[in-house]
C-alpha positions as CSV (number, residue, x, y, z in Angstrom):
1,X,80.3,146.0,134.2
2,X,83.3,145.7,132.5
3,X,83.4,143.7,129.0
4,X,85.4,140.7,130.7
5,X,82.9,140.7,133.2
6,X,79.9,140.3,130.9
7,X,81.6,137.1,129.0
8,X,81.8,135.5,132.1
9,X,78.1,136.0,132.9
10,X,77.1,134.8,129.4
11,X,79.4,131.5,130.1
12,X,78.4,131.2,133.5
13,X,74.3,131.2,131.7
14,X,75.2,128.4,129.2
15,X,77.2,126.6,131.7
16,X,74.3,126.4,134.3
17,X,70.9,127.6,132.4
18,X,70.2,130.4,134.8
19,X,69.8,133.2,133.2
20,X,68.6,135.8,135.7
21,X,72.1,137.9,135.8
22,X,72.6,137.9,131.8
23,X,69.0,138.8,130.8
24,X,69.2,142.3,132.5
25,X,72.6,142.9,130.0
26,X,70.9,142.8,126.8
27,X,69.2,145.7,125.3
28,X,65.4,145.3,124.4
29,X,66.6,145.5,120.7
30,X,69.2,143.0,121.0
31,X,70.2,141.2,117.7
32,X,72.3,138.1,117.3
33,X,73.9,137.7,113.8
34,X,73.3,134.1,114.2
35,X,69.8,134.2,114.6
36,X,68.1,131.2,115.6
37,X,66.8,129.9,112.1
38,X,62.5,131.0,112.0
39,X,62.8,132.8,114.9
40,X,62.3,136.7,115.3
41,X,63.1,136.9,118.7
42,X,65.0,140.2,119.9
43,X,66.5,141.7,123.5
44,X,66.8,138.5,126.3
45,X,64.5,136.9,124.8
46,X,66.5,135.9,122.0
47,X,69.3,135.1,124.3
48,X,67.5,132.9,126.1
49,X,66.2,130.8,123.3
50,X,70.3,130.2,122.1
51,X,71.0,129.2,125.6
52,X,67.9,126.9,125.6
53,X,68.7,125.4,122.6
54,X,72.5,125.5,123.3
55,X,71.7,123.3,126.3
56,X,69.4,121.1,125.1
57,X,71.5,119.5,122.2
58,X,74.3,119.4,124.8
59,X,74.4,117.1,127.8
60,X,77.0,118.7,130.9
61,X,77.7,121.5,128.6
62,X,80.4,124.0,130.2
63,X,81.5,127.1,128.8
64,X,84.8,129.0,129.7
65,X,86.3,132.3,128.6
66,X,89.8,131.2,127.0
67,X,91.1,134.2,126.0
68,X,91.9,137.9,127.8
69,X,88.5,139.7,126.6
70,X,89.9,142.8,124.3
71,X,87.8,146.1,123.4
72,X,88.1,148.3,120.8
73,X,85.6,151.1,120.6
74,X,82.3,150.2,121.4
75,X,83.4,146.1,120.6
76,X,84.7,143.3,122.9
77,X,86.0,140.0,121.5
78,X,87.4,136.5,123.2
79,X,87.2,133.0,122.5
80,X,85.2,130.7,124.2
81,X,85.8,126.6,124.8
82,X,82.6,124.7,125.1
83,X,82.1,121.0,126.4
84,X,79.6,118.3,126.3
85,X,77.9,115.3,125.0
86,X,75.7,114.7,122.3
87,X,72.9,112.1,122.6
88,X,74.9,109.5,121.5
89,X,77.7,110.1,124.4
90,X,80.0,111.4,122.2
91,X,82.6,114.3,123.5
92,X,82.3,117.2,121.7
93,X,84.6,120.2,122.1
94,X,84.3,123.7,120.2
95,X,85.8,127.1,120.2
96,X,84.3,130.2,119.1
97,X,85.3,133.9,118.3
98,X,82.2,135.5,120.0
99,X,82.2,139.4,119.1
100,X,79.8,142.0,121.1
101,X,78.8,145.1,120.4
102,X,78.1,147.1,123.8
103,X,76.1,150.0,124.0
104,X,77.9,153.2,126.5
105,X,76.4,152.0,129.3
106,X,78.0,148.4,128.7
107,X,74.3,146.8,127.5
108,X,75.1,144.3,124.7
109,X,73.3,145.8,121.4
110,X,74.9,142.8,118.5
111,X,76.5,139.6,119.1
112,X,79.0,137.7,116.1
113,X,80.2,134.3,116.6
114,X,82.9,132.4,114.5
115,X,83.3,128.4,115.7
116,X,87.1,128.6,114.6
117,X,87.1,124.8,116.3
118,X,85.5,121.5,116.7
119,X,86.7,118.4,118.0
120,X,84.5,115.0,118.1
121,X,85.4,112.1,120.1
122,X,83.6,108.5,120.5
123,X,81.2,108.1,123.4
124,X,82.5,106.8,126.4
């Protein structure tokens, strides 16, 4: 799978909540830079606890790839826009630097992220 190709399926997993096509793309050592704060979670599992948690502080979350997906070596970058609501209604609209490190078989091995953008707005 090309690198492009694996940001979409990470998006399309925060976007929605189903996981079955990401989890098979992490390695069973898997670490996330950003690790969930307690947790000692590796591989898919860890993956699916971010998007769990991803999706439960965010009502009608939506995540798209913004940027051409560039690779250098054995890392892939791109930015991501998220969307959704908070509990109190309010808009809230980020952008992140997400950085992968894949494996030669294209199996994601480390994740960075960056939020280089956040917008609130009032409820509606």
């Amino acid at each position: 799978m090309k690198p492009a190709d694996v940001f979409e399926v990470l998006a399309l997993a925060f976007s929605t909540g189903e996981l079955d096509e990401a989890g098979p793309l992490f390695r069973p050592d898997y670490f996330d830079h950003q690790q969930l704060e307690g947790s000692d979670l590796k591989g898919p599992e860890e993956f699916t606890a971010v998007v769990t948690g991803a999706r439960r502080s965010l009502d009608d979350l939506a995540v798209r790839v913004r940027s051409p997906v560039t690779r250098a070596d054995d890392l892939a970058v791109a930015v991501l826009g998220w969307r959704g609501r908070d509990r109190s209604g309010a808009l809230v609209e980020r952008e992140t630097v997400e950085v992968l490190r894949l494996d030669v078989s294209g199996r994601i091995v480390e994740h960075w992220g960056l939020e280089i953008r956040r917008a609130l707005t009032g409820a509606e």
